[in-house]
Backbone as a chain_set.jsonl record, in Angstrom:
{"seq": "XXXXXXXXXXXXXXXXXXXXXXXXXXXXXXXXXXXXXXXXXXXXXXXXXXXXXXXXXXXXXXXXXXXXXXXXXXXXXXXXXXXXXXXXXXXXXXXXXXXXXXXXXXXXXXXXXXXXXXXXXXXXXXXXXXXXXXXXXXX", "coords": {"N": [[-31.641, 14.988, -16.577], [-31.058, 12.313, -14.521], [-31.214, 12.619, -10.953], [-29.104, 11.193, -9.664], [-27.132, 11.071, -11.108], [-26.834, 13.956, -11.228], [-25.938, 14.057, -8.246], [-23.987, 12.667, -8.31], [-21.993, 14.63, -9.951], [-22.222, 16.953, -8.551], [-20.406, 15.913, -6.73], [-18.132, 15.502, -7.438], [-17.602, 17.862, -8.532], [-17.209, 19.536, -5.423], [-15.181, 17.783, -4.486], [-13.256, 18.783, -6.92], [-12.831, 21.504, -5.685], [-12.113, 20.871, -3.164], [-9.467, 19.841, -3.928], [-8.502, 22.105, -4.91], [-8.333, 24.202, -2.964], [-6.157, 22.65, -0.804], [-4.255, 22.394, -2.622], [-3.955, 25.452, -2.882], [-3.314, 25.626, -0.245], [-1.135, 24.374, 0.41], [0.46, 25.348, -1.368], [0.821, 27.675, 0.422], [1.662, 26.865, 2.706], [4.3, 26.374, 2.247], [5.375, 28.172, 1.039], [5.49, 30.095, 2.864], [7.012, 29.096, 4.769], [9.569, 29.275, 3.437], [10.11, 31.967, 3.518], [9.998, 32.336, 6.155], [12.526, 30.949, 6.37], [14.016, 32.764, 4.828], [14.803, 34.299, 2.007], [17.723, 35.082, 0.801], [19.453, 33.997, 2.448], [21.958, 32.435, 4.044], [20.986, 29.529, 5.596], [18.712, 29.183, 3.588], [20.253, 27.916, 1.647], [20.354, 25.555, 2.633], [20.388, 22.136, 2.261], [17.831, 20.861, 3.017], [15.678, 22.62, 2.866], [15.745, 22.796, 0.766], [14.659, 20.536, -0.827], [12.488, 20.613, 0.614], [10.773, 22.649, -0.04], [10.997, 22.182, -3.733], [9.372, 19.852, -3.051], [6.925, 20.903, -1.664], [5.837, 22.474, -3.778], [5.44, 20.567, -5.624], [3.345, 18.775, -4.644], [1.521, 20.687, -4.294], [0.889, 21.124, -7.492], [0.408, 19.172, -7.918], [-1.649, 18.555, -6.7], [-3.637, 20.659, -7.874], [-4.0, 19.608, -10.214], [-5.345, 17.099, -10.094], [-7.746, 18.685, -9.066], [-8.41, 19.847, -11.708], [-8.716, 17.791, -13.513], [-11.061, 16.458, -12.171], [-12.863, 18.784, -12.811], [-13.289, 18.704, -15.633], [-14.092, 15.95, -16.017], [-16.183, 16.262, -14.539], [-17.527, 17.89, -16.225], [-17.858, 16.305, -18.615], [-19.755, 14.229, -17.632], [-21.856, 15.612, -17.028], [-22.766, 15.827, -19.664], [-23.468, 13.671, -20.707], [-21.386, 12.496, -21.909], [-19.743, 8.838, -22.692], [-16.594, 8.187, -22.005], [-16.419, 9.625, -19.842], [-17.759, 8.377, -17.743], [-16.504, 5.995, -17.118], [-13.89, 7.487, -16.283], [-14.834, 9.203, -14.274], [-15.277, 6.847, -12.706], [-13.207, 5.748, -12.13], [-11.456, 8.137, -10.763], [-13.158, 8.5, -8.574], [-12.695, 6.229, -7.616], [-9.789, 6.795, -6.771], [-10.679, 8.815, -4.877], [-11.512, 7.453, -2.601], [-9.85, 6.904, -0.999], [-8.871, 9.613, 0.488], [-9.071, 9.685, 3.379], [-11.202, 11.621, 5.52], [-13.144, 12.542, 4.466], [-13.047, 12.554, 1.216], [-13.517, 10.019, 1.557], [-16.14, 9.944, 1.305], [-16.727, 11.217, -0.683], [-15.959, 9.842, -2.598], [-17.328, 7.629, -2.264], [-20.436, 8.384, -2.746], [-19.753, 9.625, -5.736], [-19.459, 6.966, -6.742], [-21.816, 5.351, -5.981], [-23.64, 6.999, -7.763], [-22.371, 6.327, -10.11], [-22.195, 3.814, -10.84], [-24.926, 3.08, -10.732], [-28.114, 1.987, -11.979], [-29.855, 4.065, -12.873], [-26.994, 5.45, -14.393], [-26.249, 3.702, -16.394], [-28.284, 4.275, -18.154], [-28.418, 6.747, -18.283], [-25.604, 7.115, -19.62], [-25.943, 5.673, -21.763], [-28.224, 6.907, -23.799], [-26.607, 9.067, -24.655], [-25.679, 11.344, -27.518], [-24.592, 10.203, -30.511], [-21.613, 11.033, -32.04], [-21.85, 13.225, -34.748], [-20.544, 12.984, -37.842], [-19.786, 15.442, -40.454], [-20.255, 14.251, -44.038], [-17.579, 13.606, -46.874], [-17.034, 16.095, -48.538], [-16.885, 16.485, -51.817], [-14.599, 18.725, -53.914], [-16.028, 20.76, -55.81], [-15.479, 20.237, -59.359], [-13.277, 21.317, -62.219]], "CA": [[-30.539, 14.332, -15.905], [-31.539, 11.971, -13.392], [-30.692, 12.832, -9.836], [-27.633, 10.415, -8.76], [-26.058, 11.463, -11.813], [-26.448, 15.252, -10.271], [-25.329, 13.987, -7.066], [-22.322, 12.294, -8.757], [-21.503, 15.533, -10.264], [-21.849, 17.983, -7.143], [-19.573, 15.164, -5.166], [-16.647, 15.811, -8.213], [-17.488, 19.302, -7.891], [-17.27, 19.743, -4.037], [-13.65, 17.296, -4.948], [-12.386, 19.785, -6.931], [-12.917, 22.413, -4.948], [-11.385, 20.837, -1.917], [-8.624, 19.612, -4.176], [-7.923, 23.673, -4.725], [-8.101, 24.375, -1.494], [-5.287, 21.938, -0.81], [-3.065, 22.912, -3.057], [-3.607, 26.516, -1.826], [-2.78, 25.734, 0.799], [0.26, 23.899, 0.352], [1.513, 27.222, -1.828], [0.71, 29.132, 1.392], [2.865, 26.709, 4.04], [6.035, 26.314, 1.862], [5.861, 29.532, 0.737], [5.331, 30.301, 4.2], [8.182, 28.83, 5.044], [10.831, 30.151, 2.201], [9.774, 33.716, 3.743], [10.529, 32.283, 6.967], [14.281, 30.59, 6.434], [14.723, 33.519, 4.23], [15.161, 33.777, 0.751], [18.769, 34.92, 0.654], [20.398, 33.703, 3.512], [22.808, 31.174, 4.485], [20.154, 28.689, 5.638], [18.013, 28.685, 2.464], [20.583, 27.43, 0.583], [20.727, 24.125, 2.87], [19.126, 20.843, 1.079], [16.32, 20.284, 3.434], [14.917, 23.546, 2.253], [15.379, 23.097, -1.144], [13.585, 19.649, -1.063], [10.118, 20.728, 1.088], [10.174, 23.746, -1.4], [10.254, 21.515, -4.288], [8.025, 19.14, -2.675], [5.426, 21.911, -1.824], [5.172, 23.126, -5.376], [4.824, 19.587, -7.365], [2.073, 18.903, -4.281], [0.441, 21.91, -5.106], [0.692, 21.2, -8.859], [-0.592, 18.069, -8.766], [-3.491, 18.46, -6.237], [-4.795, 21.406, -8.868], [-4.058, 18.894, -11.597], [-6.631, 16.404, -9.928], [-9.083, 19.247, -9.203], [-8.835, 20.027, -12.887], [-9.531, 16.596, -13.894], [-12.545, 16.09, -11.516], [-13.941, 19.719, -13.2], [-13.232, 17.992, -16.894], [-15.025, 14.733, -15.578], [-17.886, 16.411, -13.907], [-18.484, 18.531, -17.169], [-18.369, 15.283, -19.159], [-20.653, 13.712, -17.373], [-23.23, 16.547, -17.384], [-22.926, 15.737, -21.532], [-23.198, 12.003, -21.048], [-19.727, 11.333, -22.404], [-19.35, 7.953, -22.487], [-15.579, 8.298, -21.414], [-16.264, 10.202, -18.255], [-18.044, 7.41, -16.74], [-14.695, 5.091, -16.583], [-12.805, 8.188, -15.838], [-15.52, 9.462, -12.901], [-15.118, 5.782, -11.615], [-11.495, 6.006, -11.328], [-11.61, 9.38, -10.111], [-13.82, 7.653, -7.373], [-11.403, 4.823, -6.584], [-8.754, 7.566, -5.666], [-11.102, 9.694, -4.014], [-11.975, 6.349, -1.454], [-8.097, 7.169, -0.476], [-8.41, 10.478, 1.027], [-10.069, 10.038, 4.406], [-12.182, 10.896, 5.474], [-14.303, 13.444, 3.396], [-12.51, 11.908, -0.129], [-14.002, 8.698, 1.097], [-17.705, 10.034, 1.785], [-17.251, 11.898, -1.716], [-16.073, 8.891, -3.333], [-18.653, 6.485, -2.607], [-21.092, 8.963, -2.985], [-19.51, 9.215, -6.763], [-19.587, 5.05, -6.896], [-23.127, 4.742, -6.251], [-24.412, 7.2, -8.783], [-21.848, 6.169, -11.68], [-22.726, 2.257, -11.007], [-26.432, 2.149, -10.382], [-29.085, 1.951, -13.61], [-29.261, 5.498, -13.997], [-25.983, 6.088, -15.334], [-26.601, 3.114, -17.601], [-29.346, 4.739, -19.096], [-27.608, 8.063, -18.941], [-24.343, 7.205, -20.684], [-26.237, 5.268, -23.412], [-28.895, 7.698, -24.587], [-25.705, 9.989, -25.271], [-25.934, 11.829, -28.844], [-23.511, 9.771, -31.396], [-21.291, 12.094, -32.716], [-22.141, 12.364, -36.082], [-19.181, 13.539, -38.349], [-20.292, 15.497, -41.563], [-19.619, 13.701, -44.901], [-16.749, 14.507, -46.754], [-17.557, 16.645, -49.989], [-15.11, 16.574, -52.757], [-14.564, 19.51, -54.582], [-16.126, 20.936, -57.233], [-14.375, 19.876, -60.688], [-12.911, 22.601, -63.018]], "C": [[-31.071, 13.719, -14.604], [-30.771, 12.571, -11.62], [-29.673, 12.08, -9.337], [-26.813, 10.658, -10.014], [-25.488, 13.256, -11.379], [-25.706, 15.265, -9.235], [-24.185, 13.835, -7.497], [-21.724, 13.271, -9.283], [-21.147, 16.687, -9.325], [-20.668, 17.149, -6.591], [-18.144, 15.67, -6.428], [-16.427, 17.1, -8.129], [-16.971, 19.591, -6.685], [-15.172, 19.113, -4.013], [-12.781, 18.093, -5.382], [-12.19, 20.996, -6.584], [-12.153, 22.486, -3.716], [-9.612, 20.665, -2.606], [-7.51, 21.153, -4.58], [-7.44, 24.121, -4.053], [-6.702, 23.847, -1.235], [-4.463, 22.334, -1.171], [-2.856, 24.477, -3.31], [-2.766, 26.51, -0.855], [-1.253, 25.172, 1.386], [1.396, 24.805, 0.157], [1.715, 27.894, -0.339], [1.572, 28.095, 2.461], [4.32, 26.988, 3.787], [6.261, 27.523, 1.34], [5.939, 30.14, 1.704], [7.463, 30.411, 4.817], [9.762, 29.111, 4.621], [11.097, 31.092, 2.415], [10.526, 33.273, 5.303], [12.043, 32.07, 7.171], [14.673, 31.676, 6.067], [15.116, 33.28, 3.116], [16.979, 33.953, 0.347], [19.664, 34.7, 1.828], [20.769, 32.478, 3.374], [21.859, 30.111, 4.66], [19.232, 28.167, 4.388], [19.197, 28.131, 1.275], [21.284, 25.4, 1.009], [19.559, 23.3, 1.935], [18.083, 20.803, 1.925], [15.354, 21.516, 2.989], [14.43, 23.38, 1.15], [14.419, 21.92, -1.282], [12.437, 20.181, -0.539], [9.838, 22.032, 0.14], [10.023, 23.184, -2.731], [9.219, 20.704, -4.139], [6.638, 19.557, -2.524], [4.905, 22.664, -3.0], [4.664, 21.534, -6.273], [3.846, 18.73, -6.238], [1.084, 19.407, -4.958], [-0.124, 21.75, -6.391], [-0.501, 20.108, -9.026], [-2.038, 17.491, -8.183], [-4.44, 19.213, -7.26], [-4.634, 20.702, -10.189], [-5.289, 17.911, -11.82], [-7.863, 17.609, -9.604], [-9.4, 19.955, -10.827], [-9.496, 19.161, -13.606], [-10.844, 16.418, -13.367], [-13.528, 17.323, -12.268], [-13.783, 18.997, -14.685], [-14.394, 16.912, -16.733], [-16.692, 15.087, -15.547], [-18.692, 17.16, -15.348], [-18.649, 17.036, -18.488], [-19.822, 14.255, -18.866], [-22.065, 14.243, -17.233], [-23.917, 16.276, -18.657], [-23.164, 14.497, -21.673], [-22.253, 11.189, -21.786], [-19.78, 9.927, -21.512], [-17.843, 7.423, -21.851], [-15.503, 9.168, -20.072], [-16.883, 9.659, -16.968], [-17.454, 6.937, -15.948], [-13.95, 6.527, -15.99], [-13.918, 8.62, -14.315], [-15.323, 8.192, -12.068], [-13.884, 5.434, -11.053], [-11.168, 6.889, -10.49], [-12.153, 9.001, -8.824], [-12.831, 6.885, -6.567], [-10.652, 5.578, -6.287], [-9.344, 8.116, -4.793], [-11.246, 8.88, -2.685], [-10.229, 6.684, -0.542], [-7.951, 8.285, 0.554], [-9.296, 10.809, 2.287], [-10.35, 11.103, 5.104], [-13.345, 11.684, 4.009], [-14.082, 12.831, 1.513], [-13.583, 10.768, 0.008], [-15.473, 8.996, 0.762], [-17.973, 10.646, -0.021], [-17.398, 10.799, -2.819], [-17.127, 7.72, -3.695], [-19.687, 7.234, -3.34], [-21.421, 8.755, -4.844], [-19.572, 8.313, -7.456], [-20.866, 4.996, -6.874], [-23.507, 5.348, -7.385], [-23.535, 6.992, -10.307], [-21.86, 4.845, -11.803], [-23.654, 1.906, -11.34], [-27.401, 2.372, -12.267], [-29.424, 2.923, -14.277], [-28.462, 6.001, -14.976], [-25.545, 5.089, -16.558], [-27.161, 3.452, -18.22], [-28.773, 5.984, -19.651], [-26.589, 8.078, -20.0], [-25.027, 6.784, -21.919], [-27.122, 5.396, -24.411], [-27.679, 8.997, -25.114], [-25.558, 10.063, -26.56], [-24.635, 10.585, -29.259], [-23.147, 11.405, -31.9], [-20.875, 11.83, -33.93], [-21.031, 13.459, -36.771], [-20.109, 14.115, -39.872], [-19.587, 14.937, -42.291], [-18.43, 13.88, -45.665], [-17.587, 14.809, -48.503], [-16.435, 16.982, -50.916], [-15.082, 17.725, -53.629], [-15.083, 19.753, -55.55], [-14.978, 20.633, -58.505], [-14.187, 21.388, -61.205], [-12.913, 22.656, -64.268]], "O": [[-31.482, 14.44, -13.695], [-29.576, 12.868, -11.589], [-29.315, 12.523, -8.245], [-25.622, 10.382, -9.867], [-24.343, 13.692, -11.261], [-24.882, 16.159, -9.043], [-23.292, 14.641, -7.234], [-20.518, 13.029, -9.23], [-20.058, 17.261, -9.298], [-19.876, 17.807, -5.916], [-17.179, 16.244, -5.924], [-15.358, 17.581, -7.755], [-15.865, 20.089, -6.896], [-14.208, 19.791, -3.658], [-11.735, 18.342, -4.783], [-11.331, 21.641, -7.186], [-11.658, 23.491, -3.206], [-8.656, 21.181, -2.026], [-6.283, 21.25, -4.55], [-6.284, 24.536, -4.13], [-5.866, 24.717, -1.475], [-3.622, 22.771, -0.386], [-1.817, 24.867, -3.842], [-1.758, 27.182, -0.641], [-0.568, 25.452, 2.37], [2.451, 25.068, 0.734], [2.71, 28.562, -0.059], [2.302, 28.778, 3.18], [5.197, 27.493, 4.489], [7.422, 27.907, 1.196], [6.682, 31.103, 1.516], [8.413, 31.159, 5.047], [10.784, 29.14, 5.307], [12.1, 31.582, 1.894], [11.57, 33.852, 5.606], [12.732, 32.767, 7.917], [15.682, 32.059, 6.658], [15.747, 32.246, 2.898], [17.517, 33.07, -0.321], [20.651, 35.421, 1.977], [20.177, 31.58, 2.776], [21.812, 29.508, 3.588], [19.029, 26.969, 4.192], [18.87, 27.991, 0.096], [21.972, 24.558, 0.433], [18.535, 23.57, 1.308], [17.07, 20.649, 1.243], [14.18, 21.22, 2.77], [13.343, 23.601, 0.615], [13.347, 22.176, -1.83], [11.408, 20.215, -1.214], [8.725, 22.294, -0.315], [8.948, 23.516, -3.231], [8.245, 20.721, -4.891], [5.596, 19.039, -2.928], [3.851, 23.284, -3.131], [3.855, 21.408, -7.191], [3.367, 17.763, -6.832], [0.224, 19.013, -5.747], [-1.289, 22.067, -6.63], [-1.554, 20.017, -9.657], [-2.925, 16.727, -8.563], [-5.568, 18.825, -7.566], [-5.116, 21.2, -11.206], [-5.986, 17.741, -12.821], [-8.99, 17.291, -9.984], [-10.474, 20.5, -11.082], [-10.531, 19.393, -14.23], [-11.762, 16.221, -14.162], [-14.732, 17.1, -12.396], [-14.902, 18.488, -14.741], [-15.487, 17.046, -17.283], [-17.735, 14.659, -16.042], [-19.897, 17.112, -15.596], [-19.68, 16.966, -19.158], [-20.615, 13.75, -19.66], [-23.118, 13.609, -17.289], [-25.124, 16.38, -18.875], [-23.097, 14.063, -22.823], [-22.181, 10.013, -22.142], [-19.833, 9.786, -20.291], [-17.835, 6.352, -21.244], [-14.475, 9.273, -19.403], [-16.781, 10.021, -15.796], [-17.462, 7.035, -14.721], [-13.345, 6.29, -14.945], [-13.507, 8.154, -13.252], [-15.201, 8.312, -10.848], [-13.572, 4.994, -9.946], [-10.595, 6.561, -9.451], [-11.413, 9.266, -7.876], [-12.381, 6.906, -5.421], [-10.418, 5.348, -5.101], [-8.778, 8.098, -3.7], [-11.12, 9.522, -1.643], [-9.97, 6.496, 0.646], [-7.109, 8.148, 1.441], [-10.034, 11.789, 2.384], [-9.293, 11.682, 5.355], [-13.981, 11.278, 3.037], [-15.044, 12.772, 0.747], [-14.363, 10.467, -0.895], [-16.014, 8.272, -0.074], [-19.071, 10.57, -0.572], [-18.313, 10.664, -3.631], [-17.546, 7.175, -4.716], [-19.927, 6.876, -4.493], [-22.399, 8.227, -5.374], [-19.719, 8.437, -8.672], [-21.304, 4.505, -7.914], [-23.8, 4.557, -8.281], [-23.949, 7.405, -11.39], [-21.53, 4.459, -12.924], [-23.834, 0.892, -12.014], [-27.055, 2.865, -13.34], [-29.46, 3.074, -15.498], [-28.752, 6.659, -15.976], [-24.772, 5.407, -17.462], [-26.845, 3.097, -19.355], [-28.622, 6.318, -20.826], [-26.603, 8.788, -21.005], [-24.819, 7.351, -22.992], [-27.205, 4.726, -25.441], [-28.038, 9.798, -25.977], [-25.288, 8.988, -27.096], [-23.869, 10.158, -28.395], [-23.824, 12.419, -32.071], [-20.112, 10.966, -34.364], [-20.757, 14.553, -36.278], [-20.97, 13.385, -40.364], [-18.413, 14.776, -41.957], [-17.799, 14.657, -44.949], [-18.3, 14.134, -49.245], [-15.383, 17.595, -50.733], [-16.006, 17.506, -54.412], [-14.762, 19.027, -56.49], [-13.77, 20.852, -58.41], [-14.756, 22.385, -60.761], [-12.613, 23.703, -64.841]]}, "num_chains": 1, "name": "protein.A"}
């Protein structure tokens, strides 16, 4: 495995790792906070509660949804899937979004899933060869 395809894999790694983090940590304010208003009292049953408590769970969900994807990605691309290229380069273009450390991971990700390496890499990838089909013995 050449080395900027390694790199490009630690930087999705290190991604979904932070993207964990994150939505840790999201669990831990609004849950934070649910403990604080109180779960059965008068106050928790106003609306601004109820929205940042939904809001802090389908955060949460969907930051560990992207650090699931980036661990999917990164193990594709260990295998030279041809589909985890396009998906690592998308994965990239959001990551350029989340300054600053997103951006530093993203490029990072952009150079080694652009440059001639990962041309070579993706397109020595095994074909996957399907066995034939075998028809039954007769009777």
């Amino acid at each position: 495995m050449p080395d900027s395809i390694k790199t490009t894999r630690i930087a999705l790694i290190v991604a979904a790792g932070l993207a964990f983090a994150t939505a840790a940590l999201l669990l831990f304010i609004f849950l934070s906070g649910a403990v604080l208003i109180g779960w059965g009292t008068e106050r928790a049953g106003l609306l601004g509660s109820a929205l940042l408590g939904a809001t802090g769970v389908f955060l949460a969900v969907a930051f560990a949804a992207f650090g699931v994807a980036d661990l999917v990605i990164a193990s594709g691309i260990a295998k030279g899937r041809p589909w985890s290229r396009f998906a690592g380069i998308a994965m990239a273009g959001l990551l350029l979004i989340a300054v600053p450390v997103g951006t530093i991971l993203g490029i990072i990700a952009l150079m080694g899933l652009l440059g001639r390496d990962a041309r070579d890499w993706f397109a020595t990838a095994a074909p996957v060869r399907r066995s034939p089909l075998v028809p039954p013995p007769a009777v």
